[in-house]
C-alpha positions in Angstrom: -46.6 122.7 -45.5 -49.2 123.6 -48.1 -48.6 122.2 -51.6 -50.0 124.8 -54.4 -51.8 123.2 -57.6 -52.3 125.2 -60.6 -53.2 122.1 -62.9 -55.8 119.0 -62.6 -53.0 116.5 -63.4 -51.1 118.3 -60.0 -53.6 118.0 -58.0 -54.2 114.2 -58.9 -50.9 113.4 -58.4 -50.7 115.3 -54.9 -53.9 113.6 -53.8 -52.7 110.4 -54.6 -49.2 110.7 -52.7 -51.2 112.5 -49.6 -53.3 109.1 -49.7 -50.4 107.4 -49.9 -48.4 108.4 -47.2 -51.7 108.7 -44.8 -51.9 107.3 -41.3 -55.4 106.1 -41.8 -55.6 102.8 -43.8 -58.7 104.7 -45.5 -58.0 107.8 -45.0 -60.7 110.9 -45.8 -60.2 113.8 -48.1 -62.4 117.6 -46.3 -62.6 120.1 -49.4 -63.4 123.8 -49.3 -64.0 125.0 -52.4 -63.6 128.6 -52.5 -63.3 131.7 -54.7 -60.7 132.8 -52.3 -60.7 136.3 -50.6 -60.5 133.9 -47.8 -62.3 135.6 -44.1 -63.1 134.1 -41.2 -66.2 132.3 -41.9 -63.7 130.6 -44.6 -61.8 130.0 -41.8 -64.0 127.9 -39.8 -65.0 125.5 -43.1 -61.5 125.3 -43.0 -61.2 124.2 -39.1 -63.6 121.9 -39.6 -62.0 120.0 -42.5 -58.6 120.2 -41.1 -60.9 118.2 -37.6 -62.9 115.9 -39.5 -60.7 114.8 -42.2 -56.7 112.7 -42.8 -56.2 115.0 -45.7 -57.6 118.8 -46.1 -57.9 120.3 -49.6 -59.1 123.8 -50.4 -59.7 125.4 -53.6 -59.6 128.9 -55.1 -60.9 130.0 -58.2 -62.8 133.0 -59.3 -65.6 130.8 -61.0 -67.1 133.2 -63.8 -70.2 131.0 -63.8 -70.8 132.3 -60.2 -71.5 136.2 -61.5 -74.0 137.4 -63.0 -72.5 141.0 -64.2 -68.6 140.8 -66.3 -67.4 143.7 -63.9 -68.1 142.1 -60.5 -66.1 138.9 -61.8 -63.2 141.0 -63.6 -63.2 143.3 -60.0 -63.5 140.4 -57.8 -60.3 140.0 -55.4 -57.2 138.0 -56.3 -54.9 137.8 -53.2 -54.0 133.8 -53.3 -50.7 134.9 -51.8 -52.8 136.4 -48.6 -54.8 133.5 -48.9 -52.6 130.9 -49.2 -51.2 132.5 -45.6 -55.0 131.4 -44.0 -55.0 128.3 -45.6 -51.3 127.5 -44.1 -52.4 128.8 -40.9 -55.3 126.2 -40.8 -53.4 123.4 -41.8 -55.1 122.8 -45.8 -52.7 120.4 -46.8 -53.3 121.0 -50.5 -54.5 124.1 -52.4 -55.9 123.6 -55.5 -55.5 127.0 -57.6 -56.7 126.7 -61.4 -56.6 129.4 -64.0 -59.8 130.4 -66.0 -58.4 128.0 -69.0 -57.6 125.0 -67.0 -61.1 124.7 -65.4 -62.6 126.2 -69.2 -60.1 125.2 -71.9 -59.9 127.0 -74.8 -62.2 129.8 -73.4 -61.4 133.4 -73.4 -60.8 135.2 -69.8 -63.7 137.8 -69.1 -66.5 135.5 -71.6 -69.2 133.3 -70.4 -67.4 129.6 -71.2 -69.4 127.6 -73.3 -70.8 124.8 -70.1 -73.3 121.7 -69.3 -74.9 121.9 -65.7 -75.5 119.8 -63.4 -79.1 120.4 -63.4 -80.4 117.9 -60.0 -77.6 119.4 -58.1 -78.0 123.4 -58.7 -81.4 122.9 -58.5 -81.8 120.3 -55.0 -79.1 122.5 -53.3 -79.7 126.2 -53.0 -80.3 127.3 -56.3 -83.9 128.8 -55.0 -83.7 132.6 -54.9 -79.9 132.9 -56.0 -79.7 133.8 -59.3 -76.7 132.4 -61.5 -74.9 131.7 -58.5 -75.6 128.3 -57.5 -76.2 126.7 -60.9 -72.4 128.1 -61.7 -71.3 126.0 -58.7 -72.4 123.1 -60.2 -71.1 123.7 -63.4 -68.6 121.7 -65.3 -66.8 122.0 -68.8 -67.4 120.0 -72.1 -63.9 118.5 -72.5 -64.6 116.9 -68.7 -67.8 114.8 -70.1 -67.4 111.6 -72.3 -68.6 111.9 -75.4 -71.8 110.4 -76.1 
């Protein structure tokens, strides 16, 4: 059955009993991050974690770093319950399912949150040609970086 994880501290906790209770000695974790609005080519990242991995983990979250106009990201579909029906169906064991002020404490839904990128990895990856799109995959909050 798939286990839904709204917080970081979930999800840890979940991870750490899934690798706990795995039939592999070391057993592998396949993740799909997605923004949900799950479809069939979600679908087949999903097959092929469920194949290649002991423990399959999806996520969904409407990243606001990933838009480049406020009205395509406060439009963009929220159906986890449809989704969470695909993601049972392909055997995710956990789903991790954030709101906007888990991943962005403190920041205000519908506003750019205040970020640091991951500069090599937006940039090695696909970032060519996408726009904000790739550099807002790669994207992390302040309060997740030690202090310096």
């Amino acid at each position: 059955m798939t286990q839904i994880l709204r917080t970081i501290p979930e999800l840890q906790d979940a991870l750490a009993a899934a690798v706990e209770h795995a039939e592999a000695s070391t057993p592998t974790v396949g993740f799909v991050p997605t923004m949900g609005a799950l479809h069939s080519g979600h679908g087949e990242l999903l097959r092929a974690a469920r194949e290649s991995a002991d423990i399959a983990v999806a996520s969904v979250f409407v990243n606001p770093l990933q838009f480049d106009d406020a009205s395509d990201y406060l439009h963009y579909p929220r159906q986890l319950e449809a989704d969470a029906v695909l993601l049972e169906e392909h055997g995710v064991d956990l789903v991790f399912a954030p709101s906007l002020d888990e991943m962005y404490p403190g920041e205000v839904e519908g506003r750019t949150p205040r970020t640091r990128r991951c500069a090599s990895a937006s940039e090695t990856w696909d970032a060519c040609g996408r726009g904000p799109h790739a550099p807002g995959t790669s994207t992390v909050s302040p309060p997740q970086w030690p202090s310096s």
